[in-house]
C-alpha positions in Angstrom: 106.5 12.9 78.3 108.2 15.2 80.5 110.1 18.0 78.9 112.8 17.9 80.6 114.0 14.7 79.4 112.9 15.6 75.8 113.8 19.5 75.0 116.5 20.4 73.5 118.9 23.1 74.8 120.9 24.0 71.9 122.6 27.6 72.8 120.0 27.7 76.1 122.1 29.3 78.7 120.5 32.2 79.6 117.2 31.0 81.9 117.2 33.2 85.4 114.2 34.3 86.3 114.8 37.5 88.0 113.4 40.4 87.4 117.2 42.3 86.8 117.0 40.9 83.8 117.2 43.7 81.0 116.7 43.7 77.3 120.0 44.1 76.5 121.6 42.6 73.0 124.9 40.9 74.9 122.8 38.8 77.7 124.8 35.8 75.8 126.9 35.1 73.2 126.7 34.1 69.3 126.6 30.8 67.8 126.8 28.9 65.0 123.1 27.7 65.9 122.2 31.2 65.0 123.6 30.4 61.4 121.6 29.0 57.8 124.8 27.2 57.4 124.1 25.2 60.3 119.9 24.7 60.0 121.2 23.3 56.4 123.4 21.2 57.2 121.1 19.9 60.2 118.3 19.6 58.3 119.8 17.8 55.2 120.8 15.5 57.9 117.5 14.6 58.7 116.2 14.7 55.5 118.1 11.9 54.7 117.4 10.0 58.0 113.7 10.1 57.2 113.9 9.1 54.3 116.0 6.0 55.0 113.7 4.6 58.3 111.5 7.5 58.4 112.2 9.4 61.8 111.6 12.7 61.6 114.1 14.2 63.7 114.2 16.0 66.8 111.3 17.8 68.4 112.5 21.1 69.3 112.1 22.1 73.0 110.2 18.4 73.1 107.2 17.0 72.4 105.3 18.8 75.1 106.2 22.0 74.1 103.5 21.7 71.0 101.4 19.7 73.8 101.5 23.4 75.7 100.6 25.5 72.6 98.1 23.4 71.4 96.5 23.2 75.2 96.4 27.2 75.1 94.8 27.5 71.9 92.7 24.9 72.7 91.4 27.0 75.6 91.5 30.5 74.0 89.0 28.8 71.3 91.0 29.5 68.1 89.0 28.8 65.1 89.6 25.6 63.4 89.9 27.9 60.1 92.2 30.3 61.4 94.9 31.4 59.8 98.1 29.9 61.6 101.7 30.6 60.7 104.4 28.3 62.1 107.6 30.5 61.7 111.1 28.0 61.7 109.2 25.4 60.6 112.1 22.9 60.6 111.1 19.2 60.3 107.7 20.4 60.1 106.1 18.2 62.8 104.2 21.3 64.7 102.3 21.4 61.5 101.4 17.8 61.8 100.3 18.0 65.3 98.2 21.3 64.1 96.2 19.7 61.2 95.5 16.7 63.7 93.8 19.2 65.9 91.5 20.0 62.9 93.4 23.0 61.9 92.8 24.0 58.3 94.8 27.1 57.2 98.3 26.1 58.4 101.6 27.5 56.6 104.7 26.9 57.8 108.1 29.0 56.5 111.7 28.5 56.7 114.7 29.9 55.2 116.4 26.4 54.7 115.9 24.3 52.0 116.3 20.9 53.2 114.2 22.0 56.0 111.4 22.8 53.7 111.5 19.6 51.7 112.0 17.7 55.1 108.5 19.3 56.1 106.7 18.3 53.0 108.2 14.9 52.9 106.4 14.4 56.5 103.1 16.0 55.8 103.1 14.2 52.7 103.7 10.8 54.8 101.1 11.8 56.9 98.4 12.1 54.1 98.4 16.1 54.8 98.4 17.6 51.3 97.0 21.2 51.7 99.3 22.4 54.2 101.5 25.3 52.8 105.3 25.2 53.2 107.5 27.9 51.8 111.1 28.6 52.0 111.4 32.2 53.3 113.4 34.1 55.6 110.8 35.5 58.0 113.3 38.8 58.3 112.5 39.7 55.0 109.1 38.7 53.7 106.6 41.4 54.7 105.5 41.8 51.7 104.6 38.1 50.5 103.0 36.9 54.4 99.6 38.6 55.7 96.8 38.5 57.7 97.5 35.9 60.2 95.5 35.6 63.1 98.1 33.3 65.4 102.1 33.3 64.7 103.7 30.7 66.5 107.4 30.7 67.4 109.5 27.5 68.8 113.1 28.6 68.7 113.5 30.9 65.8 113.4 34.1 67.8 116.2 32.1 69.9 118.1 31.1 66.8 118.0 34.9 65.3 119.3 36.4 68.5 122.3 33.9 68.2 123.2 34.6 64.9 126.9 35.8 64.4 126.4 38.9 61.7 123.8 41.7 62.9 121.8 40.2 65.9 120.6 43.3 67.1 119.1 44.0 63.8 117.8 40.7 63.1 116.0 41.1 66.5 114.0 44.5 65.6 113.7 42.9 61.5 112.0 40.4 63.5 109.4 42.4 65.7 108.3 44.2 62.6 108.2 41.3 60.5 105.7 40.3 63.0 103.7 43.2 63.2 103.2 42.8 59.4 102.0 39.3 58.9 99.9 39.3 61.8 96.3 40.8 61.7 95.4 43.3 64.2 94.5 42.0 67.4 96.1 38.4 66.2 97.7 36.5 68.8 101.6 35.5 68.6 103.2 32.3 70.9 106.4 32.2 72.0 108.8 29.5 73.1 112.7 30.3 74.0 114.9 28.9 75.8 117.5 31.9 75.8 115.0 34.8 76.9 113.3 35.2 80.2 109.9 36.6 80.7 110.9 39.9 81.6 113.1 39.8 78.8 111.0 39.0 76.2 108.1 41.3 77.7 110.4 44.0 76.9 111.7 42.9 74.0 108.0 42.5 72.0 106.7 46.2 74.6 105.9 48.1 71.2 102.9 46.8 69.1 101.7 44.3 71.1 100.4 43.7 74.7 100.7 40.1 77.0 97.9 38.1 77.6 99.2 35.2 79.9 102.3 32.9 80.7 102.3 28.8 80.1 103.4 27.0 82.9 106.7 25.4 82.0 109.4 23.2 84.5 110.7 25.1 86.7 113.9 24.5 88.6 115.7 25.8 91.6 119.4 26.3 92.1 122.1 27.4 94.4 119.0 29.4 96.1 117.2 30.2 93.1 114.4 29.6 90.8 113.9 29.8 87.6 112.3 28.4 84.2 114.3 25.8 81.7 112.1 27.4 78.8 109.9 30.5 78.8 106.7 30.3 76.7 104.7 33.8 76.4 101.4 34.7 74.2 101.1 38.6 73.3 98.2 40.3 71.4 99.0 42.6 68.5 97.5 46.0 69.2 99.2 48.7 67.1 
């Protein structure tokens, strides 16, 4: 599947691929995608879809976007008994495709409730019963999530830095809460679709260090070229 038929680009308006491109909290606007409120709603939704004929919902930033991850850790040789967390789990279907691949310690977290059961509703179709699913706001749950060794983010980062009521601190809650539930040296993927590379380079500078790009579509307009989704893996070294 090509991506760019199948991802989503909920609140994605901010993919140049110049180098200008600073850190700065105001590179685009709130949104009521950066909102529980809305993931509740969205996910109740779906819930009850899959339920009734059993579709799961949509696949954020498309099917290929796992496809990509997956490829990566694939090559980097994770450990089939590594310990993975998927953070914004939403309809849970990055957990599926992870326990497919033979991976064993999977949890997946997110702070809506319907999203949660939606998750356990499709593992639990798919015969996957020892997958972990919690409901928990990543911001705050240092103390209850440690010693991952890959973090894996598809849009929450995105959906955090759209929120309404304190973005710029839900952005540096974030980084730390990152730094806490990952092991040293553990290995964090990133997939947005609001932040370029340079941007996100900067924005995850302190505690960790990059280790490569994915390829992703790229597209050219009015003289310029950029990427419709940036996806990043960084190293946690301090």
């Amino acid at each position: 599947m090509e991506e760019d038929a199948a991802v989503s680009t909920h609140g994605c308006d901010n993919n140049s691929d110049s180098e200008e491109d600073g850190c700065s909290d105001s590179d685009f606007g709130t949104s009521e995608l950066g909102t529980k409120a809305y993931w509740e709603e969205t996910y109740q939704k779906e819930l009850e879809t899959f339920k009734d004929v059993g579709d799961v919902g949509e696949i954020w930033f498309g099917e290929e976007s796992m496809s990509r991850v997956l490829r990566w850790m694939d090559k980097a040789k994770i450990p089939e008994n590594a310990a993975i967390l998927d953070i914004g789990t939403g309809n849970g279907a990055f957990l599926v495709e992870l326990a497919k691949h033979r991976y064993t310690n999977l949890t997946g977290i997110d702070y809506s409730k319907a999203s949660v059961e939606l998750s356990r509703n499709v593992l639990q179709a798919e015969d996957l019963t020892d997958v972990t699913v919690k409901e928990m706001d990543f911001l705050h749950c240092q103390s209850e999530l440690k010693g991952f060794d890959v973090c894996i983010d598809k849009g929450t980062f995105d959906a955090i830095s759209l929120n309404p009521n304190n973005t710029t601190e839900g952005k540096k809650h974030y980084t730390q809460a990152l730094k806490d539930v990952l092991k040293e040296n553990g290995l964090f993927a990133i997939t947005s679709c609001n932040w370029t590379k340079e941007q996100l380079l900067e924005r995850f500078s302190d505690g960790f260090e990059f280790v490569e790009e994915l390829p992703t579509p790229r597209f050219q307009f009015g003289g310029k070229t950029g990427n419709s989704v940036t996806a990043l893996i960084f190293r946690r070294v301090h």
